[in-house]
N, C-alpha and C positions, 0 to 999 in steps of 0.2 A: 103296429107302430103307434097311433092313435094311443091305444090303453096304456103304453109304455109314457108319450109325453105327459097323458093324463094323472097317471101313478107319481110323476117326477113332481107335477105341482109345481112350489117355489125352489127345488132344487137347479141350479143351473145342469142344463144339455149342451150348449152350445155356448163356447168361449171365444171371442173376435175380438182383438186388442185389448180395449181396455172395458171391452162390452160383453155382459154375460147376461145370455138369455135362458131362463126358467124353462121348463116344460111346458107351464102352460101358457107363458108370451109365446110361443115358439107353435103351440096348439091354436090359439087365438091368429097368431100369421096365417096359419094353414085353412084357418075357417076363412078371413079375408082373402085370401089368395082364391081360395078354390070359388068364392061367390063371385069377385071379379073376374074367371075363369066364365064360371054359366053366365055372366050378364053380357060378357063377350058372345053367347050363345055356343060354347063349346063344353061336347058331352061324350057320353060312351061314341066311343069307336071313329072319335076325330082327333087325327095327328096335333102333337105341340112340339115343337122344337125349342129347346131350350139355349140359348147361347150367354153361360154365367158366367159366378166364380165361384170362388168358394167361399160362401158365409151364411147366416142364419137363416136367410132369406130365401137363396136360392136352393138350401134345403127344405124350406116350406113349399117353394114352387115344386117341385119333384112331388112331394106327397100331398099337397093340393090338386097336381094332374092329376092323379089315380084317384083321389076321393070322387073327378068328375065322371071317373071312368074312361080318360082320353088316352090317346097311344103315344108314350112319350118319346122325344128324339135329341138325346144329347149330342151335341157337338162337344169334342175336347178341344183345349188351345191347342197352336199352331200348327192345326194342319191348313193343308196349302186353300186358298180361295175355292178351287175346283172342285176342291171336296168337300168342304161346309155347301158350295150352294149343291152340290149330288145329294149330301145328307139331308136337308131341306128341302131338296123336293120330294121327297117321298112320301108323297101326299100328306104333306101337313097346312093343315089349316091356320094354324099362327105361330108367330114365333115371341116369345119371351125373354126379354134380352134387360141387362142391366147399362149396357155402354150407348145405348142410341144407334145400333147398325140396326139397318131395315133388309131384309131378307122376305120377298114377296110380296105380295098386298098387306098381310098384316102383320104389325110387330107390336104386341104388347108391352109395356114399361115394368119393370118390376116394384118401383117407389106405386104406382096408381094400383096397382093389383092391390096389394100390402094395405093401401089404407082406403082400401073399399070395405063398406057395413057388411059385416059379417049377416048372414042369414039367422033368425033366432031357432031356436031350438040347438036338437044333435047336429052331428055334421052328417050329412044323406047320403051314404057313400053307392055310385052307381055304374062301380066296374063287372062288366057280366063277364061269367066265368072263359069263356072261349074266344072273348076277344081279346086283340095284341096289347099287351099293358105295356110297351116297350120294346125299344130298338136298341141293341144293344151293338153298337158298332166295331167292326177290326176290319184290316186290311184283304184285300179281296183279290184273288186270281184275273181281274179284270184291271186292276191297278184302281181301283175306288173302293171306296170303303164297302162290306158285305155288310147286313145290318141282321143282326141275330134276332128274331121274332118270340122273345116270352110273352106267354098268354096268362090272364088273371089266375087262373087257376096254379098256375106251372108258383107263378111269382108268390103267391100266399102258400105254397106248399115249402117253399126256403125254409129255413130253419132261425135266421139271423133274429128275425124277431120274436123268436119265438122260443123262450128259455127251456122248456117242455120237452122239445125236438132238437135241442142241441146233442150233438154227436159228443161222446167223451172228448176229441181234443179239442172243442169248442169250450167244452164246461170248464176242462182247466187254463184255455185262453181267457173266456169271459172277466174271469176278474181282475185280470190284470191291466183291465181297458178302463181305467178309475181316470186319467187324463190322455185319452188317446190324439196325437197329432192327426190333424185333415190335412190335405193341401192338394193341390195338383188340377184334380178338376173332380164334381159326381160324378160328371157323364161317366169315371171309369168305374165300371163295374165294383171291380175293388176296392175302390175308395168310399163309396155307398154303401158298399154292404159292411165294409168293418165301421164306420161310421154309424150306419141303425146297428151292429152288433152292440159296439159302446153305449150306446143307448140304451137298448132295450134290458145291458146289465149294471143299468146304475153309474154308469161311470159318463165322460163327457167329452164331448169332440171341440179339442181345441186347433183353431185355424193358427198357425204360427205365422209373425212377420217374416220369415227366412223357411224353408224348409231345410236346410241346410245341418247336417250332423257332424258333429254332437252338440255345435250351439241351439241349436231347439228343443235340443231335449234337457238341456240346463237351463237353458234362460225360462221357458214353459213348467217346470218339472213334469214334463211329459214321464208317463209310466209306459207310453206303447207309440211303435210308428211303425207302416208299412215301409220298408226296404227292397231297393235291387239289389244283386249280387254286388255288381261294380259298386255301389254305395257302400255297401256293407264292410266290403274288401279294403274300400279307403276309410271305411270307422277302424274299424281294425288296425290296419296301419297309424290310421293318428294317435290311436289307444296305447298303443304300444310308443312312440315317437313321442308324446305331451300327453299323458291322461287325463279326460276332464269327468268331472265328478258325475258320472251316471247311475246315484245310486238311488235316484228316482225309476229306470228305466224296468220293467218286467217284460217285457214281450217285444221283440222285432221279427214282422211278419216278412219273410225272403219271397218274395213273390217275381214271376215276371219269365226267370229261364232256372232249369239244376243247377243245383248247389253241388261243386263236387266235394269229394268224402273230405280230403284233407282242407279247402278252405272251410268248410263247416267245423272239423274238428279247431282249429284255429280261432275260428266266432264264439264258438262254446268256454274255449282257453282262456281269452282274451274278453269274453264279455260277459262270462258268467252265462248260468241259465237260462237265458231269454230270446234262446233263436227256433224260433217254428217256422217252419220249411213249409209251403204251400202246392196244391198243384191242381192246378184248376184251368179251363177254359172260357172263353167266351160264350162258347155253344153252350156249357154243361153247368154254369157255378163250380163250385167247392168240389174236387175228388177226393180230394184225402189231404191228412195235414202230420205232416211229423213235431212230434213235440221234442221238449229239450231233451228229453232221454229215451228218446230214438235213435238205431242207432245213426252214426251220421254217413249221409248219402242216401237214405231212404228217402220219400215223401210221406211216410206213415202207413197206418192200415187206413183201407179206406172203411167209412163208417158203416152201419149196417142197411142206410138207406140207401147206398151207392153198391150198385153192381161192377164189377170189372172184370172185362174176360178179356183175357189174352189168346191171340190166333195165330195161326201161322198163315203162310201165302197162300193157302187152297182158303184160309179162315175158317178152318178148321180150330178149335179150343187146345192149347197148350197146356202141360204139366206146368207146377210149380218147379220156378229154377229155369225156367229156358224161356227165353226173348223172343217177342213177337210184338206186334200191332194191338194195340189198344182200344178195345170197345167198350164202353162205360152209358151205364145206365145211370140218371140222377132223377129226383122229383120236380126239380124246377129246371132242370133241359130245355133250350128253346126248342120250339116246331121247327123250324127251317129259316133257311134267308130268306129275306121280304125280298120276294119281286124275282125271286131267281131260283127254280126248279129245279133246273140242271144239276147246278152246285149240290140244293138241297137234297137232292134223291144219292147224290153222293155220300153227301157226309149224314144224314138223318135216314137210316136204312132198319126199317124194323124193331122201331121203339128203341135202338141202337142209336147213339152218335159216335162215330167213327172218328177215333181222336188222329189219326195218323203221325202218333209219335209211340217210338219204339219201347219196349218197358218189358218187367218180369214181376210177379210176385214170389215173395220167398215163401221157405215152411212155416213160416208165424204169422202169414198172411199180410206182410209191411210190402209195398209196391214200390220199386228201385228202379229208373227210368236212365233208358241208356242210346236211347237217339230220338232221331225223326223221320217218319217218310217224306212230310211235307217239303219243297223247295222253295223255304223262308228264310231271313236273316231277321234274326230280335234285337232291338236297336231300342236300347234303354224299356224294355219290359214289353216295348210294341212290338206286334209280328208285319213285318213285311215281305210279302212275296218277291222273290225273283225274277218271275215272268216280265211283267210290268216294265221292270226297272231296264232288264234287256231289249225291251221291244221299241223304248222310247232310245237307250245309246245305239240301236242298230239305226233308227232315222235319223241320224247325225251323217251329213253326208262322206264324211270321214271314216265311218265304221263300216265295215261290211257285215259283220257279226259280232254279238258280244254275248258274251259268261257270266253271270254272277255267282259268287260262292259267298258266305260268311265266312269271317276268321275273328278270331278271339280281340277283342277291344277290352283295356283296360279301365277306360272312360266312360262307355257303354253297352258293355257287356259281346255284345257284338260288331261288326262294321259292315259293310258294303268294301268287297274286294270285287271288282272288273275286267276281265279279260277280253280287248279287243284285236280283233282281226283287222286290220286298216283296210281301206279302199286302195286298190293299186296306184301308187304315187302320190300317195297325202300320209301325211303325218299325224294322228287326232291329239289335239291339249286337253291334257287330263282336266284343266280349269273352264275351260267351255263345256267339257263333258259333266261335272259337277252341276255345270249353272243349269242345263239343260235339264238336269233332273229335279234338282231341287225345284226347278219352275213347275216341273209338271205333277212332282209324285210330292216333294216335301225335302225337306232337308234330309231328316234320317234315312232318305232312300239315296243320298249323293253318296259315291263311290269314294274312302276313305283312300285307296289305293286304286289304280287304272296301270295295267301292266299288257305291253303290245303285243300277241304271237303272231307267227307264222299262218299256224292251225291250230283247232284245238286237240287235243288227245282223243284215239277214240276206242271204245267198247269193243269188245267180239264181234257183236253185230252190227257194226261199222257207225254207228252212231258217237255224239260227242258223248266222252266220259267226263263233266265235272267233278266228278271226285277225284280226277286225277289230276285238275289244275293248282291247285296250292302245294305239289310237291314242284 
């Protein structure tokens, strides 16, 4: 990434209002950053926590940790207090913040970093190959974030920056990232990584005042933006309702949950050639990416640096054509969840990550993804587990027991639907039930709907059957 700001020179990377920064201002931050980083005395294999936004800066902070070699720890916005200070303790040593919150003993300023004397010569890069470059955060069976552990090595084996190693539906993405929208937060995975994508292929990451489509992508003449379903499905609709002039745009990245067949045939109809279909995890990066003329409902072939085996319930390897459980090999795969075995020896099984969502590959080797094992609800691109969210409406003295299922959201892709059992002689309001979660897990985990049973439905083997509550 380094060689990439150094190649750009006086080309603008990075576009923030009415502020365009060069590759090598943007290289020159990263050398200030990372020397106010060691004068801080922080080096290989000591935690940083980063609490930003999104602009030039706080993208030099990300790539100034790794030049010290330190293990970085994004927080995104608004998750709930409980869980920023969880993600912070994880053994980090400072925290990096541009708004004044202090989180532990130390909190660095991001204006002091920035105009600290850069060190003369190269910049000394002192990330050792096996240690954690990164915490890459999701939503956790515990109800607190799990933190995905990439190691140095795993993270320089991606491909993003690296034009050489890009997979074909990379190579025919990459150029269409000539103005690609940022927004949201680094800490997401995704937004990082197509961000140093555009970089590293000449093109430039514009932070828009609005993320909001399709005014961003006209007001910016943005040529590329990451997309959710629900987003997409309302471009769509506007498109068709008031069409606005996109004829800037090449690429919209669907990222977050499937795309099904006919609302993709729809995005293709209505927006022209510019919809790549992603699918990818926390644990694993990139698995495959469908491009425009894929057909639609696939997520593409995966490339030939990714493994995919499909199993059946013994996990046992399945034909092409028939649906199973998901195992996927990648090069930049994290090692496990920091701090937590258990989980990890689950899902990280034998150079394996065990994606636990259902899929098939066809006879042309395109990978068609048609459920989940896991017991999650994705709430605008975020996975959250169900457990959690049950365990916290069941201590509501009102409940006796409760259900969570997902059900289709046309706002956010999914919701929080609740089913409680009352406590004999109380009534529970769905509105205290809400506050109660939003308090503890976040907003996107409050129950969109709260509906009261009796009992719940139950299995053969007399246990409750969830899948039988939404009918």
């Amino acid at each position: 990434m380094l060689d990439a700001l150094g190649a750009a020179a006086d080309r603008p990377v990075f576009e923030h209002g009415d502020r365009a920064v060069t590759g090598a201002e943007l290289l020159d931050l990263v050398a200030r950053v990372a020397a106010g980083l060691r004068a801080a005395g922080l080096g290989p294999g000591d935690g940083v926590g980063l609490l930003l936004g999104v602009d030039p800066e706080a993208f030099a902070v990300v790539l100034a940790a790794h030049v010290v070699g330190a293990r970085v720890v994004g927080v995104r916005p608004g998750l709930p207090e409980v869980q920023v200070r969880h993600l912070l303790g994880l053994d980090v040593a400072a925290v990096v913040t541009d708004s004044g919150a202090r989180y532990g003993p130390r909190a660095l300023d991001v204006g002091a970093l920035c105009a600290t004397r850069p060190e003369p010569g190269p910049l000394r890069l002192a990330g050792r190959p096996d240690d954690v470059a990164r915490l890459i955060h999701t939503s956790g069976s515990t109800g607190t974030p799990k933190a995905c552990a990439q190691t140095y090595a795993a993270m320089a084996a991606g491909w993003a920056a690296r034009p050489s190693a890009w997979p074909p539906a990379i190579r025919e993405l990459a150029p269409r990232l000539a103005r690609h929208l940022v927004f949201g937060s680094l800490s997401s995975q995704v937004m990082f990584e197509y961000a140093v994508l555009a970089v590293a292929a000449g093109g430039t990451a514009v932070v828009p005042d609005s993320p909001a489509l399709p005014d961003a992508v006209v007001r910016h003449r943005a040529t590329s933006s990451v997309i959710t379903v629900p987003r997409l499905a309302k471009l769509v609709a506007a498109q068709r309702r008031d069409p606005a002039d996109l004829s800037s745009l090449r690429a919209l990245m669907v990222s977050g949950s499937p795309l099904a067949p006919d609302r993709h045939r729809e995005a293709l109809e209505v927006l022209g050639p510019v919809v790549f279909h992603g699918y990818g995890q926390t644990e694993t990066g990139m698995i495959s990416m469908a491009t425009p003329t894929d057909p639609p409902g696939s997520v593409g072939t995966p490339p030939p640096a990714v493994t995919v085996e499909v199993r059946d319930g013994r996990g046992a390897p399945v034909p092409a054509g028939v649906d199973g459980e998901l195992f996927v090999r990648t090069p930049s795969q994290a090692r496990g969840y920091w701090g937590d075995p258990v989980e990890s020896a689950e899902v990280f099984t034998g150079g394996w990550v065990r994606t636990r969502d259902l899929g098939r590959l066809d006879a042309a080797g395109r990978l068609h993804l048609t459920g989940r094992i896991r017991d999650v609800v994705i709430v605008n691109a975020n996975l959250h587990h169900a457990g959690p969210i049950e365990r916290v409406l069941a201590e509501h003295p009102d409940v006796a027991e409760a259900y969570v299922v997902a059900v289709p959201d046309e706002d956010t892709g999914e919701a929080v639907h609740a089913f409680v059992v009352p406590t004999a002689g109380r009534v529970p309001d769905p509105a205290a039930l809400r506050a109660l979660v939003t308090e503890r897990l976040g907003a996107a985990c409050a129950p969109a709907r709260v509906t009261a049973i009796a009992e719940p439905p139950l299995a053969p083997s007399g246990k409750p059957d969830k899948r039988l509550l939404p009918r």
